[in-house]
C-alpha positions in Angstrom: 0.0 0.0 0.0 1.6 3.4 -0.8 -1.0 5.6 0.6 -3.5 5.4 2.6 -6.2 6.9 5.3 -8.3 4.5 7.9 -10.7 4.8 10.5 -12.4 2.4 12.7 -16.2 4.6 13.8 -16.7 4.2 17.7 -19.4 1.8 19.2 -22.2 4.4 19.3 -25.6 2.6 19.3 -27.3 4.0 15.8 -30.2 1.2 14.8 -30.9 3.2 11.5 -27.7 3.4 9.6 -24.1 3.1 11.7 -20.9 4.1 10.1 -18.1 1.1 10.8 -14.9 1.8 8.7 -13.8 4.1 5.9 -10.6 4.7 4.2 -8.8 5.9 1.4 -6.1 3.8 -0.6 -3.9 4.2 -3.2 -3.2 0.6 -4.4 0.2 -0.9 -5.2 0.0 -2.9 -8.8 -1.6 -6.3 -8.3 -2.6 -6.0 -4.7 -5.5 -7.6 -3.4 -7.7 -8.3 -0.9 -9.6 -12.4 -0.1 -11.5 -14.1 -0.6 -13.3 -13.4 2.8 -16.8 -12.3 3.4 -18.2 -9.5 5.5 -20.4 -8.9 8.6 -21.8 -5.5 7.0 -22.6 -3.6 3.4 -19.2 -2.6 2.4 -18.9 0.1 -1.1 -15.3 1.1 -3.0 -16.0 4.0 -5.3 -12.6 3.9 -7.4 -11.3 7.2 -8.2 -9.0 6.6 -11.0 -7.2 3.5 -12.3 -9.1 -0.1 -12.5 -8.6 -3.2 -10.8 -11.3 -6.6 -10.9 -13.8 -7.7 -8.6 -14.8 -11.6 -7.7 -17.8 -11.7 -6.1 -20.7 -14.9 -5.7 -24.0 -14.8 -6.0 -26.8 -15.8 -3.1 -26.2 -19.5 -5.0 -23.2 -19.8 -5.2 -22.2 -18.6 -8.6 -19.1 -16.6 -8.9 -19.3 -13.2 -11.2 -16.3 -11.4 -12.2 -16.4 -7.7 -13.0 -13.6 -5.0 -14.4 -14.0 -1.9 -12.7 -12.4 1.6 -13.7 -12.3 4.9 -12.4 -15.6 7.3 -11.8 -17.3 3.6 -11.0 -17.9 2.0 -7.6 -18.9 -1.5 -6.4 -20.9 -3.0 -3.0 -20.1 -6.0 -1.3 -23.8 -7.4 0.6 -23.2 -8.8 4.2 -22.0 -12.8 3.9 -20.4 -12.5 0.3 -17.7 -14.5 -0.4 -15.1 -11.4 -2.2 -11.5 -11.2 -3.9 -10.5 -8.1 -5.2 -7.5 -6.9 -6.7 -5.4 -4.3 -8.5 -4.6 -3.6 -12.6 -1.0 -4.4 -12.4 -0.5 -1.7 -15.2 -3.4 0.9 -13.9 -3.6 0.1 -10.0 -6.7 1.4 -8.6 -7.0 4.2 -5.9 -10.3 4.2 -4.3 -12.6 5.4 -1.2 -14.8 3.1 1.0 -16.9 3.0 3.6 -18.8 0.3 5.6 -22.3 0.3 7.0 -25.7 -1.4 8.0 -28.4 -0.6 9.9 -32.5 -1.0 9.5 -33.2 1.8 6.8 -29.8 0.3 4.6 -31.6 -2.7 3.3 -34.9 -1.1 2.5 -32.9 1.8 0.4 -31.0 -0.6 -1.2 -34.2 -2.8 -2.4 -35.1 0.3 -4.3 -32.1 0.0 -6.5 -30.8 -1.8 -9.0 -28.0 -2.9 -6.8 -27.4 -6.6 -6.1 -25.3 -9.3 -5.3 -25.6 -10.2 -9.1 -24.9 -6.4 -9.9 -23.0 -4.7 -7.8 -21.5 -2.2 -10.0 -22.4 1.7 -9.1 -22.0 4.0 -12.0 -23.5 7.1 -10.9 -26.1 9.6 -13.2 -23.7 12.2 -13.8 -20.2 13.5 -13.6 -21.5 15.7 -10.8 -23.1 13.4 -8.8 -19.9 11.0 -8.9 -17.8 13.9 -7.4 -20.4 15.0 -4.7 -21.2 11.5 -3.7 -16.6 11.2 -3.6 -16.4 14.7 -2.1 -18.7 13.1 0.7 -16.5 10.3 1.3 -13.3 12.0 1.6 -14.9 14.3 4.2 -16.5 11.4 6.6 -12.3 9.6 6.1 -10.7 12.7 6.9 -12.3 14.4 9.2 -12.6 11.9 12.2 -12.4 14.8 14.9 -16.2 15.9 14.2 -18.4 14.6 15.9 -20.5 11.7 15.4 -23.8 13.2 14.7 -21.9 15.2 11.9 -20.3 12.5 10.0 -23.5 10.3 10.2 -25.3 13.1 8.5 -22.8 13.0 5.7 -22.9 9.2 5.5 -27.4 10.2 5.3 -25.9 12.1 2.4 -23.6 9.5 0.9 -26.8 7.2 0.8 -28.8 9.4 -0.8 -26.1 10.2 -3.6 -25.8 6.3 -3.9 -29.4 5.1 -3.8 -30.2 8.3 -6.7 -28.2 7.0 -9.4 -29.1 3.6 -8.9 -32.7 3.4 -8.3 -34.9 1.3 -10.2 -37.8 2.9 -12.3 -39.6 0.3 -12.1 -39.8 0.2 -8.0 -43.7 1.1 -7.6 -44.9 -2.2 -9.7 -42.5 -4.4 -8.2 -42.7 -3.5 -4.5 -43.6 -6.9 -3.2 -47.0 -7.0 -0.3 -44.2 -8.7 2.0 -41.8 -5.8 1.6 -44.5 -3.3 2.7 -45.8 -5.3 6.0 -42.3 -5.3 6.9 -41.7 -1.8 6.4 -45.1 -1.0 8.6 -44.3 -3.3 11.5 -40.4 -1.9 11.6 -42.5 1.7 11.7 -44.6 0.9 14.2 -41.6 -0.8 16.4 -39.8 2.5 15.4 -42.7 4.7 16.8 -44.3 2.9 19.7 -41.4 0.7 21.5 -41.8 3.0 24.5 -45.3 2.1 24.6 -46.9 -1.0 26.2 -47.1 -2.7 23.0 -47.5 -6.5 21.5 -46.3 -8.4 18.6 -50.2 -9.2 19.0 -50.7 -5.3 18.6 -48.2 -5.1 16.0 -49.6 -7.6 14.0 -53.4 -6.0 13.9 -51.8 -2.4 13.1 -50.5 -4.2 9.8 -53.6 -6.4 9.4 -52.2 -9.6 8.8 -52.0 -12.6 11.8 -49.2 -13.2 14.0 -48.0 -16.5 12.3 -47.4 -14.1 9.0 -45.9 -11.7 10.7 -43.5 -14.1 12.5 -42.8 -15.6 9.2 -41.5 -12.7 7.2 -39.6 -11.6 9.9 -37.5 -15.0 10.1 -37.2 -14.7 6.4 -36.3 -10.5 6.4 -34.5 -10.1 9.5 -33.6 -13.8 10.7 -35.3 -13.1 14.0 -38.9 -13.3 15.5 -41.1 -10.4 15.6 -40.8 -10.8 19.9 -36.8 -11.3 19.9 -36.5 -8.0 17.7 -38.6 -6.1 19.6 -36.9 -6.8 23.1 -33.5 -6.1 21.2 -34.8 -2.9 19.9 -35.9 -1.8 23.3 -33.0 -3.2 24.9 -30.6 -1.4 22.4 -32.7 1.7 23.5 -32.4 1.1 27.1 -28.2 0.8 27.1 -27.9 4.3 24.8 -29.9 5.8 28.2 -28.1 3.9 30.8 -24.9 5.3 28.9 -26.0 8.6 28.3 -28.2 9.8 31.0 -28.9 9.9 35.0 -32.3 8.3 34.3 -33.2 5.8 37.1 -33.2 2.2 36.0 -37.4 2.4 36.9 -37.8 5.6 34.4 -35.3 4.1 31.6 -37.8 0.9 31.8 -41.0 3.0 31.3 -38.9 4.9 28.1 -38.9 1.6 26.7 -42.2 -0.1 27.2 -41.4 -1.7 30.9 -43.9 -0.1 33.1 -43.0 -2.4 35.7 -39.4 -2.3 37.1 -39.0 -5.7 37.7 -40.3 -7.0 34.1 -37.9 -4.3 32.5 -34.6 -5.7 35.3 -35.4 -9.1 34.0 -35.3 -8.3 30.4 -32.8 -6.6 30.6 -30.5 -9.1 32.8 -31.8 -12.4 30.3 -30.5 -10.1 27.3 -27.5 -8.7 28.5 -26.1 -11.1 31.7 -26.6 -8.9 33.9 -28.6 -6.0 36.2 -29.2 -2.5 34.4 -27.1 -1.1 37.6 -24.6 -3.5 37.2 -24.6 -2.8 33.3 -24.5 1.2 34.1 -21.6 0.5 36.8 -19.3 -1.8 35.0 -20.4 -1.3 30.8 -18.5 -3.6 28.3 -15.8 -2.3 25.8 -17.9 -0.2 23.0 -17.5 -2.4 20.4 -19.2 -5.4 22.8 -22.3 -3.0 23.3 -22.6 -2.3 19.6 -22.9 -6.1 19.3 -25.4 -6.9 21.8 -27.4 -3.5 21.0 -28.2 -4.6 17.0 -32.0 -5.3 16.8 -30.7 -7.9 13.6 -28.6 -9.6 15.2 -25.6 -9.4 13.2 -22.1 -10.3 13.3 -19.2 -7.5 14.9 -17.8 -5.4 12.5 -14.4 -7.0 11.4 -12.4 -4.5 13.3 -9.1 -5.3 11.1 -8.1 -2.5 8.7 -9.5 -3.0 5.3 -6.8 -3.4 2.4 
């Protein structure tokens, strides 16, 4: 690697879209990176030379793809990768890795897949904001976290733009929208007294559906997301605030203290007070605090 910029995000508990790594590297000739696969949505926009991409798809079919400057590509959580250098033209290119609840309902509205996950954005212009957005959230690491997840709001939008699908409203299938409801109405009511009973009425459909798509969507039930949703809510304000443990519980749908201590102890190991007194390293709560369950960030440095 001749040059290069990296930058591991801290454990902050964002449900919606969290920031994990981004860097900047200037490739030697032939270098490469894999096979390996990765925990979270992981996108290279290449800024000038070219290199080649080895990616399979959900059935195991491998794709190759030759990738040149102004273009980017997205690796999808659990895909098998090897990427690598021109020799000639080595590629020097800008990345950034995410997830988080909105990402994969964004991403559904473009044309992006495992099969095809080259990104060749609308216009000249958009390709330099969406790059101008990058290099600010990889070199600006002393702002503060709010600030560079409102440019990585903006780094979606310039992605999902140039590669969403026309023909999104005819193919948006009935599943796709109960989903999107009964993550809304998780969303909006958690810190009410509410059901996966109540959850499934709001969205009309029974709680056997409901518990069915969200196996399929999120590989979880509609009851084990919820308590991780409220329990990812519940750390943020045992980390952040002088609530006591009886008010944090009623924030988060508990209006008994005991119910909400026992929760909380079954999903985490141990007391909300013992939690608050002695918290784990930040990378262990961002782990336990994902509603989806999914694997730690790799927490090497990306080359």
């Amino acid at each position: 690697m001749v040059e290069d910029s990296f930058y591991i995000f801290p454990g902050e508990n964002f449900i919606d879209l969290k920031p994990y790594q981004c860097g900047w590297e200037k490739c030697r000739s032939g270098h490469s990176y894999g096979p390996t696969t990765r925990n979270h949505f992981l996108f290279h926009y290449v800024v000038r030379g070219k290199g080649t991409l080895m990616a399979n798809g959900p059935k195991g079919t491998g794709n190759t793809f030759h990738i040149d400057g102004g273009h980017g590509f997205l690796i999808f959580p659990g895909q098998i990768t090897t990427y690598f250098a021109d020799n000639n033209m080595p590629w020097e290119y800008s990345w950034v890795e995410f997830d988080g609840l909105k990402v994969k309902e964004a991403l559904s509205r473009t044309t992006l897949t495992p099969e095809s996950p080259i990104f060749t954005p609308e216009s000249s212009k958009a390709g330099d904001q969406m790059l101008e957005v990058m290099r600010y959230i990889t070199h600006n690491k002393d702002q503060s976290l709010f600030n560079l997840i409102g440019h990585l709001y903006l780094f979606m939008d310039y992605l999902t733009a140039s590669s969403r699908r026309d023909d999104i409203l005819r193919s948006i299938k009935l599943q796709d929208f109960y989903m999107r409801e009964a993550l809304n109405i998780i969303e909006q009511k958690y810190s009410m007294d509410i059901s996966v009973e109540d959850i499934a009425e709001r969205c009309g459909v029974s709680r056997s559906y409901l518990s069915k798509i969200f196996k399929e969507n999120m590989k979880s039930s509609p009851k084990d997301f919820l308590t991780s949703y409220r329990m990812s809510k519940a750390q943020s304000l045992l980390l952040n605030t002088e609530l006591s443990v009886a008010d944090i519980g009623k924030s988060v749908g508990y209006s008994n203290q005991l119910h909400f201590s026992r929760a909380f102890k079954n999903f985490c190991g141990v007391s909300p007070r013992q939690w608050k007194m002695n918290p784990p390293p930040a990378e262990e709560v961002a782990k336990t605090a994902e509603p989806d369950a999914a694997s730690p960030s790799q927490t090497e440095k990306e080359t």
